[in-house]
N, C-alpha and C positions, 0 to 999 in steps of 0.2 A: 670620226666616230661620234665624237661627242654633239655634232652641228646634226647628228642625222638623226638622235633622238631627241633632240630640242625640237627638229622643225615634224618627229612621226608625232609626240606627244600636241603641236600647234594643231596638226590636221587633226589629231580625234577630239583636243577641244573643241575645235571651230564646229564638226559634225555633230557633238554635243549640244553645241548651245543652239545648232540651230532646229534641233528637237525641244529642249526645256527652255520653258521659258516661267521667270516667275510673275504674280500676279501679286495683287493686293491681298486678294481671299488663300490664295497658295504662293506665298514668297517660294525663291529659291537660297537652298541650304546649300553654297561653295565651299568646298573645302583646298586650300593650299597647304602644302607641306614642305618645309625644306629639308636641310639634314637630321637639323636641332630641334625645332620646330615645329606646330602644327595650331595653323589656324581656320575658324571657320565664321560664315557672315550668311544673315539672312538679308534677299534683295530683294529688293521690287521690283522689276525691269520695269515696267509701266510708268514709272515714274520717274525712274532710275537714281533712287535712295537704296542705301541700308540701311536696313531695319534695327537689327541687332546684330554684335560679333563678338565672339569670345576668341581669344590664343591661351598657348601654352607659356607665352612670354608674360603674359600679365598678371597669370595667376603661379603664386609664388609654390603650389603646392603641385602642380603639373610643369613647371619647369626643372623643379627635384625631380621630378620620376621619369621613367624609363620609357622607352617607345610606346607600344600599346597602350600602357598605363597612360602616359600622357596624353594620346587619342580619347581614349576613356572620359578622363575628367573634364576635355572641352567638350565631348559631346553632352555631359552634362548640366554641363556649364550653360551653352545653347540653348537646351531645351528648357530648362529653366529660366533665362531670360526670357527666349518666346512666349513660352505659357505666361509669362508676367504680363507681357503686353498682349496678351490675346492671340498668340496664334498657334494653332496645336494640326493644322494638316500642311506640309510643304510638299516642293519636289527637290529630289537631290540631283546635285551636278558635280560628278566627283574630278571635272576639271582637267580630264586628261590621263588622268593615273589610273591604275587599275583597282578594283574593286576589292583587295586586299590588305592585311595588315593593318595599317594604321590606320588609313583611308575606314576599312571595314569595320574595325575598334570605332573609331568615331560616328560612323553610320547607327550600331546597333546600339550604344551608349545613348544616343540622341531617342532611337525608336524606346528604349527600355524607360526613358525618365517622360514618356509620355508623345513626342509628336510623331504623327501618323503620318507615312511617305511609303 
């Protein structure tokens, strides 16, 4: 059971990334999430750097709080690093998971404190 949604989640990555790709002018914004957890990194594929990345593990005040909430703060988090170094339009690659929850906390947190996707 568990091997089948490890390897359905590989195949909608792999379909993913081979649509988004990010650039210099438009990084890509990956989000991972484990149980506890939630992280996110802007990337350059062109280059194949990160740019910038915030988790829930680093900042002391999103590993205190609760699911969404802690989606919330790192999309925050993000978008204010980006905007520091200059970059306010990305594309998102939500890596496999679906477009809910946490995953979508940290999407709209990111759009609301300013970067455009």
């Amino acid at each position: 059971m568990a091997f089948d949604k490890i390897a359905r989640r590989a195949r909608i990555k792999t379909s993913i990334r081979n649509t988004v790709r990010g650039t210099s002018n438009r990084p890509r914004l990956t989000v991972f999430r484990s149980n506890s957890e939630i992280y996110a990194q802007l990337i350059d594929d062109e280059q194949g750097i990160t740019l910038v990345s915030a988790g829930s593990l680093k900042d002391k005040a999103a590993h205190a709080a609760p699911g969404t909430e802690q989606a919330k703060i790192v999309g925050r988090t993000i978008a204010e690093k980006a905007k520091a170094a200059g970059i306010e339009r990305i594309v998102f690659d939500r890596n496999g998971y679906l477009y809910h929850g946490r995953v979508k906390a940290l999407a709209d947190a990111a759009r609301e404190a300013g970067l455009n996707f």
